[in-house]
Phi, psi and omega in degrees: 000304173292339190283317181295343151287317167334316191257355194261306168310336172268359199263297174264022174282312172310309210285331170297323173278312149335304191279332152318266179001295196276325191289343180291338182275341168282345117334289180301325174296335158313242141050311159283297175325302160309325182307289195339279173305333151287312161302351164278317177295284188296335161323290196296319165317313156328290197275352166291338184276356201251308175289340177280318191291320196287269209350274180342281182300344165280320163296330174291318187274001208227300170350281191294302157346260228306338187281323172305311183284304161352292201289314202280331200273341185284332193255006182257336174267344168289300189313322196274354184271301171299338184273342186265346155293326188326306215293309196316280183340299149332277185318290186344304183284341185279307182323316186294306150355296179313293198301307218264045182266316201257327128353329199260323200283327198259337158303315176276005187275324174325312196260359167266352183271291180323319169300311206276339198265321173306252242313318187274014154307298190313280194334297177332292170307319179293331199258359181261322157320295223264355165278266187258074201291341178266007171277109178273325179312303135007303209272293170324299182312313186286350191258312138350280187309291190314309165279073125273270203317331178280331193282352180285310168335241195003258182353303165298305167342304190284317186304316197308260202324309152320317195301302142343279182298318205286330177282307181338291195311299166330292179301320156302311145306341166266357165299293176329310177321292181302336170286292183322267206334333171260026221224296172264359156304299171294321169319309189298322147334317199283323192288317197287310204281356178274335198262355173271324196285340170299317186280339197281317170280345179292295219301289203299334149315308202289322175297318194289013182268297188305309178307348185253336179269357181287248195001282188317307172293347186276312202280323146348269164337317183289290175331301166322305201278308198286342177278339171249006186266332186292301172345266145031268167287345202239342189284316190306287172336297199287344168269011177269329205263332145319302189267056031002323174286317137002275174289297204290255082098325166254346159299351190250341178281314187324300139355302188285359182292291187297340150301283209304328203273263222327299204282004174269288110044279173346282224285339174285333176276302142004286159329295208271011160297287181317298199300004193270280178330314160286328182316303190318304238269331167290331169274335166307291194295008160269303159329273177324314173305316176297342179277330196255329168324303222257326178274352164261338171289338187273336165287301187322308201300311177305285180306337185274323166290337177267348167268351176282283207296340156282007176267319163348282209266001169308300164287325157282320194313329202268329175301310209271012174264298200321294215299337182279322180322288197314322199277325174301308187290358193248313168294289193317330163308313192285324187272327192295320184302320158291332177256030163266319194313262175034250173329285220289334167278318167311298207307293195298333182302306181314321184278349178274348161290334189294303165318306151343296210284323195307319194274307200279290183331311176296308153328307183288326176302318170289332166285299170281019176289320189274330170305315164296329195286318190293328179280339174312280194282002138305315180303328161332266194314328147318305180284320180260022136299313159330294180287331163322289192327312194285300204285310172298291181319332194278327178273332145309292205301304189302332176278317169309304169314314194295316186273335174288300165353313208275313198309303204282003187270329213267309189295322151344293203288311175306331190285253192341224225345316215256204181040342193242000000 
């Protein structure tokens, strides 16, 4: 009977210990699995961020490329735009030069006829003063005529200067006119000489493609001929070696009478060895079976005392885990109940500092409330001491004005008097 609880406790004890077993073992293969799928998820991210990053910088370098060639052909048509404005600019100023010689000649014969007509205005005016100095009418007309004359000056002037800026304008647009054309003139150069060095790498492209495939079909061609030269040869080989098997092959029947009785001898003598040979070999595995007999039982016997001494140290272990649980759960009770005390003496130390500051805040508050009312009603008083102050000085200063007033009316009145 005890042996049979015995073998039923060691029975589910094992059966427990499996099962612990397999589930830590289905776990670490969880466990593994997930590690697994995450080092594949950060993998494949690494190299997606490394092919996103290559991309990125290749797209960043083929940029800077194209703005670089952009920045240098934009500074190579401004600098050839600025020396052919220089040059335009130059001639412009010498042709103007040139031009305004005789426009400048006829201004000034305009503005030496105008000078002459003012001066004998002038004369005019002078000798009509020094005539009749009270003909006012006399005097308008000549002052009428004189802005007549300035505003026709003025009036030519503005035609000049008009005249002037309009050719300016003219000659600048055509300058510009002619620089862009030559502006796109050389574009069109630059294009035409990118689409010949383009067709020059299509043509030379195109020749080394036909040279690799001539290259290519040759080498072809070669194979083939070395592939049928093999072809051939291995055909040649193997009808040497028919008829050589052939000739071996007829040579051998005489033979065979005398192979056959030898090889009957053989296989009888053969026999009757293998059948020597199992014999030995059914009394080894009787031996041996007997042998694995007498050693499992003595194992059997040997596993059943070591599992009674591990259910043995299983069961104090479990004892002596309750008593530490208990003993923990018996400390952790004794510190949370103190570091309730704790809290709970802090919580009052706090509220009675609180109260402290609460009480002394409310003094100081009461205090400067009377400290202010008392600075009040000093400034009251102040201030209508001031105001008193103010109110004497304005009715002196006003009574001073006043009599200074009377005095400078009366000295009026004598400087007029004193003349009639």
């Amino acid at each position: 009977m005890i042996r049979e609880q015995n073998g039923k406790g060691d029975n589910d004890f094992a059966r427990i210990k499996n099962k612990k077993a397999e589930e830590m073992e289905e776990r670490r293969r969880l466990m593994e699995k997930s590690a697994e799928k995450k080092r594949q998820l950060r993998q494949q991210h690494i190299e997606r961020k490394e092919t996103l990053e290559a991309e990125k910088l290749q797209r960043a370098e083929t940029a800077t490329d194209l703005k670089i060639r952009q920045l240098k052909r934009r500074q190579r048509l401004a600098e050839e735009l600025a020396r052919r404005k220089h040059i335009e600019l130059q001639e412009s100023l010498k042709s103007r030069k040139i031009k305004s010689a005789t426009p400048r000649s006829m201004s000034d014969e305009v503005f030496e006829k105008i000078q002459a007509e003012v001066m004998e205005k002038k004369t005019q005016d002078e000798q009509i003063q020094t005539s009749s100095p009270w003909d006012v009418s006399e005097d308008f007309e000549l002052k009428q005529q004189q802005k007549k004359l300035s505003y026709q000056r003025d009036l030519q002037n503005q035609m000049i200067d008009n005249r002037r800026r309009l050719r300016e304008k003219e000659e600048e647009k055509h300058r510009e006119r002619k620089i862009m054309e030559e502006v796109g003139v050389t574009l069109h150069e630059e294009n035409s000489e990118a689409e010949k060095r383009k067709t020059g790498i299509a043509a030379l492209l195109q020749a080394e493609r036909d040279a690799f495939l001539k290259a290519r079909q040759f080498w072809k061609e070669k194979r083939r001929e070395i592939l049928r030269q093999e072809h051939d040869e291995t055909a040649r080989i193997i009808a040497k070696r028919e008829a050589l098997q052939k000739r071996e092959a007829e040579g051998k029947i005489d033979t065979q009478a005398t192979k056959d009785s030898m090889l009957e001898k053989m296989m009888s003598k053969l026999m009757e060895e293998e059948r020597k040979r199992v014999e030995r070999e059914e009394i080894c595995r009787e031996l041996y079976l007997a042998e694995k007999e007498h050693e499992r039982a003595s194992e059997a016997i040997k596993e059943a005392s070591r599992k009674k001494h591990t259910a043995r140290e299983l069961l104090q272990e479990m004892a002596r885990t309750r008593i530490a649980v208990a003993e923990r759960k018996a400390k952790e009770c004794a510190i949370d109940a103190a570091f309730t005390k704790y809290l709970a003496d802090e919580q009052k130390k706090q509220e009675e500092k609180e109260r402290l500051k609460e009480r002394t805040r409310r003094e100081k508050v009461a205090q400067y409330g009377n400290e202010l009312r008392e600075i009040i009603e000093q400034n009251k008083m102040r201030r209508s001491k001031e105001t008193n102050i103010d109110d004497d000085e304005k009715c002196k200063i006003k009574c001073h004005s006043e009599s200074a007033l009377e005095k400078l009316k009366s000295q009026v009145v004598k400087d007029m008097v004193l003349p009639l």
